[in-house]
Residue frames as a rotation matrix with the C-alpha (Angstrom) as fourth column:
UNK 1
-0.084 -0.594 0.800 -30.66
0.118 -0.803 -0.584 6.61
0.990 0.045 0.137 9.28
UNK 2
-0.631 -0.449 -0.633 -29.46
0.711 -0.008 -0.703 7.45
0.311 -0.893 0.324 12.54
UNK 3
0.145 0.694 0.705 -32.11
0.688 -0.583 0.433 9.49
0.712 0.422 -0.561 14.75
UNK 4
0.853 -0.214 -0.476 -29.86
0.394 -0.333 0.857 10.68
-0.342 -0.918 -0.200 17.42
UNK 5
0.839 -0.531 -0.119 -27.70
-0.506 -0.680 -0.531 13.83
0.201 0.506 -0.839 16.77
UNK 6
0.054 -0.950 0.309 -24.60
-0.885 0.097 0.455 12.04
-0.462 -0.298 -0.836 17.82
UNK 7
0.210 0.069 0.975 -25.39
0.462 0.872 -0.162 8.74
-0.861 0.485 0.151 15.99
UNK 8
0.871 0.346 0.349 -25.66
0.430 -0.196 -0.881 11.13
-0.237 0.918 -0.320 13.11
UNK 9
0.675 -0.725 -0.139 -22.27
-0.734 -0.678 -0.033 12.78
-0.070 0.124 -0.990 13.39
UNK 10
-0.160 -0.790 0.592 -20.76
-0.569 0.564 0.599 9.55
-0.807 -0.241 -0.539 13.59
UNK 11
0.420 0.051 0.906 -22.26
0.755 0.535 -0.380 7.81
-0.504 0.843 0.187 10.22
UNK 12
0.993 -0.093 -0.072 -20.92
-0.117 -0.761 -0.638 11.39
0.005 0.642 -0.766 8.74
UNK 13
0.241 -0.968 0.070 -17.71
-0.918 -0.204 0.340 10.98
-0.315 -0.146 -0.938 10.15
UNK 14
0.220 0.124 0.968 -17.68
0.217 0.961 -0.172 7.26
-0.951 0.248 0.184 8.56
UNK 15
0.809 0.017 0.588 -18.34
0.573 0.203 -0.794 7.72
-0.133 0.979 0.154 5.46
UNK 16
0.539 -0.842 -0.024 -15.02
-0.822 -0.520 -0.232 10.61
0.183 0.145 -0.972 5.41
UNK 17
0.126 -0.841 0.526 -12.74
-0.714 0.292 0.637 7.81
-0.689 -0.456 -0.563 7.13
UNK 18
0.535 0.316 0.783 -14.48
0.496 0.633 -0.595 4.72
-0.683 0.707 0.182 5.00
UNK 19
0.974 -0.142 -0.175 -13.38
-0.225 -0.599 -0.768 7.66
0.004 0.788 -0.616 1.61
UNK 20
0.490 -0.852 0.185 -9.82
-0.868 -0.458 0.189 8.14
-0.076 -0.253 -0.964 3.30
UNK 21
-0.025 -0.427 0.904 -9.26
-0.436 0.819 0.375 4.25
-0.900 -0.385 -0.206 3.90
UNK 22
0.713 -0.019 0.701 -10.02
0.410 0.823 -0.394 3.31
-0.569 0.568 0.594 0.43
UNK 23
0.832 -0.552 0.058 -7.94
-0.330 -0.575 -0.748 5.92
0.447 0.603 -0.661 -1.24
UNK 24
0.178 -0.934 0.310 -4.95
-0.948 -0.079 0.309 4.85
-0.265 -0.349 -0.899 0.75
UNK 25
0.153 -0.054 0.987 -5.46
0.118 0.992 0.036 1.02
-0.981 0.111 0.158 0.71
UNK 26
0.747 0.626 0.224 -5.50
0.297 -0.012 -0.955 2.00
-0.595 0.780 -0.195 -3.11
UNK 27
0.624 -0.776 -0.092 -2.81
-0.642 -0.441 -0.628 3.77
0.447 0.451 -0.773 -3.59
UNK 28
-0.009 -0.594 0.805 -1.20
-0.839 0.443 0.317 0.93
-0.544 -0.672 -0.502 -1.49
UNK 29
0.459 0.391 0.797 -2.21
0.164 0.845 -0.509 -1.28
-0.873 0.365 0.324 -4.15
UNK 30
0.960 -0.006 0.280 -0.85
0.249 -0.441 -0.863 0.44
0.128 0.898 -0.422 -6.93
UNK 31
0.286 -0.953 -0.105 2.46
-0.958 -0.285 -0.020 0.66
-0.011 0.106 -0.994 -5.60
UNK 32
0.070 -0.049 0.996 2.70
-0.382 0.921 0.072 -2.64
-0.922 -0.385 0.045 -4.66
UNK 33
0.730 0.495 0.470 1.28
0.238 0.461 -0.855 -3.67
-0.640 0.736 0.219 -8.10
UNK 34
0.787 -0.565 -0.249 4.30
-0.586 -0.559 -0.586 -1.69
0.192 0.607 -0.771 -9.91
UNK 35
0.199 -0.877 0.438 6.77
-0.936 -0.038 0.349 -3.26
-0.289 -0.480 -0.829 -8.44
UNK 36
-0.178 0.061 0.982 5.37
-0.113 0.990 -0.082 -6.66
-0.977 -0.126 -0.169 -9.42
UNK 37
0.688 0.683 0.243 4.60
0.264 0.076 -0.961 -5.85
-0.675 0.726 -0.128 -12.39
UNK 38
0.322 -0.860 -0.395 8.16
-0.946 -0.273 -0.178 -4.13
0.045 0.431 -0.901 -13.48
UNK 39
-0.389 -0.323 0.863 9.74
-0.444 0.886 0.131 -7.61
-0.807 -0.332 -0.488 -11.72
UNK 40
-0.129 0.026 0.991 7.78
0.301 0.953 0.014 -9.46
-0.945 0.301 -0.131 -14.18
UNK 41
0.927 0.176 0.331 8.32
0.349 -0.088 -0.933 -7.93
-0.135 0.981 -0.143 -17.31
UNK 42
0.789 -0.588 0.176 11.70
0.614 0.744 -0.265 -7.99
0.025 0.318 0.948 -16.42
UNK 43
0.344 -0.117 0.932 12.40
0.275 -0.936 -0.219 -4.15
0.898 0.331 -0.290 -16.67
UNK 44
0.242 -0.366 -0.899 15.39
0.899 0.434 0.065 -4.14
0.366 -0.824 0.433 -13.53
UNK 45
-0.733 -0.421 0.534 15.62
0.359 -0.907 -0.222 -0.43
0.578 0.029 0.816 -13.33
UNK 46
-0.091 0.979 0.185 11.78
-0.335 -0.205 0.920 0.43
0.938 0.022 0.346 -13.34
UNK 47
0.533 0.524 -0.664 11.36
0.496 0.442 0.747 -2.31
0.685 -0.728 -0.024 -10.59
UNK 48
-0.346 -0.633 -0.692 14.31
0.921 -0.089 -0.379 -0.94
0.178 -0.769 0.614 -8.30
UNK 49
-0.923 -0.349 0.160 12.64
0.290 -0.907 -0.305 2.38
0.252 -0.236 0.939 -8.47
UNK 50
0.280 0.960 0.022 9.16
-0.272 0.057 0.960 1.48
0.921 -0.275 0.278 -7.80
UNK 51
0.471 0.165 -0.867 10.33
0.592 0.669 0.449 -0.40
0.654 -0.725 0.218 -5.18
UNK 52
-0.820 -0.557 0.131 12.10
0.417 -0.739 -0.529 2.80
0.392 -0.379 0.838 -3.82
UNK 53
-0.659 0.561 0.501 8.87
-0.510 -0.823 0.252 4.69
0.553 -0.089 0.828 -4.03
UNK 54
0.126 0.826 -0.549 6.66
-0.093 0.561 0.823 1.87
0.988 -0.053 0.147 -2.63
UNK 55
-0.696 -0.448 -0.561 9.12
0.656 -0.079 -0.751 1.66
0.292 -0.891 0.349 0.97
UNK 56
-0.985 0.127 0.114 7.05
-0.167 -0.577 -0.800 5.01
-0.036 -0.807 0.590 2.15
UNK 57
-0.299 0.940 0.164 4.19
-0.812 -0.341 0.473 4.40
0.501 0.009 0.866 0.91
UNK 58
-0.052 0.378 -0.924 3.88
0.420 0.848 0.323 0.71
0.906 -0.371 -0.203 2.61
UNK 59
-0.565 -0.141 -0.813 4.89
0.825 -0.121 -0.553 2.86
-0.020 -0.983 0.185 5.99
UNK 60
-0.934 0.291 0.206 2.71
-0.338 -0.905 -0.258 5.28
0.111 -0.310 0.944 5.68
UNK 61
-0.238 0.853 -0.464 -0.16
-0.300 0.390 0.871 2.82
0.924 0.346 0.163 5.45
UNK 62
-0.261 -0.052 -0.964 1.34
0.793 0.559 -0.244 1.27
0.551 -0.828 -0.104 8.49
UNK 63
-0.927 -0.168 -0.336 1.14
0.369 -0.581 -0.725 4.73
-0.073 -0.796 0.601 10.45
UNK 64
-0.647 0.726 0.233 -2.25
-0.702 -0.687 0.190 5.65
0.298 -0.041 0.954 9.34
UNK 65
-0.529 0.444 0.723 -3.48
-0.573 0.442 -0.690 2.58
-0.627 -0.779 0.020 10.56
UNK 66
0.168 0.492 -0.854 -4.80
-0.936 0.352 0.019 0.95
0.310 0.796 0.519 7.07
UNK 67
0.350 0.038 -0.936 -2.28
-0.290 0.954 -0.070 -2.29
0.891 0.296 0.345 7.89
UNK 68
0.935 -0.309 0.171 -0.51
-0.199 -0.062 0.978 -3.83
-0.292 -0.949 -0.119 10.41
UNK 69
0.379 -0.918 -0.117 2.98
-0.780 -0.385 0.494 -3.39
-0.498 -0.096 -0.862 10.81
UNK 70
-0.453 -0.588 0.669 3.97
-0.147 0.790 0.595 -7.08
-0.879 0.171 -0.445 10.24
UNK 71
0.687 0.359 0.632 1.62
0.626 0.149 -0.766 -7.44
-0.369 0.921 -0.122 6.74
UNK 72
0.914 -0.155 -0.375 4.29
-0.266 -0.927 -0.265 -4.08
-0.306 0.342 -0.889 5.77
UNK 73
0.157 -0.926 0.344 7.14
-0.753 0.113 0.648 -5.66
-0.639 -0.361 -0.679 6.95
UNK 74
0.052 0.031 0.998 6.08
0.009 0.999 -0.031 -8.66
-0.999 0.010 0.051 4.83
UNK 75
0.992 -0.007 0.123 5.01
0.117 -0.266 -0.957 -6.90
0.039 0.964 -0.263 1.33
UNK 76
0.606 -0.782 -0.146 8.48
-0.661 -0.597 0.455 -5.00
-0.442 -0.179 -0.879 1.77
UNK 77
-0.099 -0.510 0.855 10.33
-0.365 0.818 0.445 -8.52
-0.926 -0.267 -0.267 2.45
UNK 78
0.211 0.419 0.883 8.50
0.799 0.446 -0.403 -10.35
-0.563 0.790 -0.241 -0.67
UNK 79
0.942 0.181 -0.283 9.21
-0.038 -0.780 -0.625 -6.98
-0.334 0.600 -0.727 -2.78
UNK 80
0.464 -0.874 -0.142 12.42
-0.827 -0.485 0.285 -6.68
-0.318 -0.015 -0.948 -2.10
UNK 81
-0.029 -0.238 0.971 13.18
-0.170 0.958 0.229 -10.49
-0.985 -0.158 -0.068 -3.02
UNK 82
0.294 0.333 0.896 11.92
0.652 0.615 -0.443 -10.24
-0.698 0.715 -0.037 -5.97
UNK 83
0.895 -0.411 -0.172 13.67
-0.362 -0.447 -0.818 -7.26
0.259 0.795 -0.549 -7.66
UNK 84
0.318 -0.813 0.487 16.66
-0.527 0.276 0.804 -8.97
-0.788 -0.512 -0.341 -5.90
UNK 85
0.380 0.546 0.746 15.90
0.171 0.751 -0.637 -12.00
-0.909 0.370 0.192 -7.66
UNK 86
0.927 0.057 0.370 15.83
0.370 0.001 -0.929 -10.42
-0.053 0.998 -0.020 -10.85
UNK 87
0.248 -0.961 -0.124 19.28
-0.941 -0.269 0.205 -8.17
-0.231 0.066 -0.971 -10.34
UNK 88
-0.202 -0.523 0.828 20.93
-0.107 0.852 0.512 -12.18
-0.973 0.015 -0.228 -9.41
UNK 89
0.283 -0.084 0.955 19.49
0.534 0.841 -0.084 -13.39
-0.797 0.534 0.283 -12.89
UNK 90
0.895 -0.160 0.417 19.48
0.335 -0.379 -0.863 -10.62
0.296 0.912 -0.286 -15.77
């Protein structure tokens, strides 16, 4: 443990950001994970509206600083392809 009062305000203020970053990165996972998961059970509604809801939540990840921009820009890309995808075949 930290034995300097400012060392000590900063492991406190860690462990809040460390809380905040996994809960987002999480809930960034879980959308993500819907979308792929509608896509592959085929279900072309479901996916087009996950993949609505997932759009802010990938930018908000980007603005709180979780990802970088281009990893967003990519999920997005690779999301959107793949309920595409499915529209083109079913």
């Amino acid at each position: 443990m930290a034995n300097i009062k400012s060392a000590e305000k900063r492991a406190r203020q860690t462990v809040k950001r460390r809380a905040r970053n996994v809960a987002g990165r999480s809930k960034l996972r879980t959308a993500i994970k819907g979308v792929v998961n509608a896509v592959e059970a085929g279900d072309k509604e479901t996916a087009v509206a996950k993949l609505k809801a997932a759009g802010p939540i990938i930018d908000s990840a980007v603005n709180k600083g979780l990802i970088h921009r281009n990893k967003a820009a990519r999920h997005k890309s690779s999301l959107n392809a793949r309920v595409k995808e499915l529209s083109v075949a079913g």
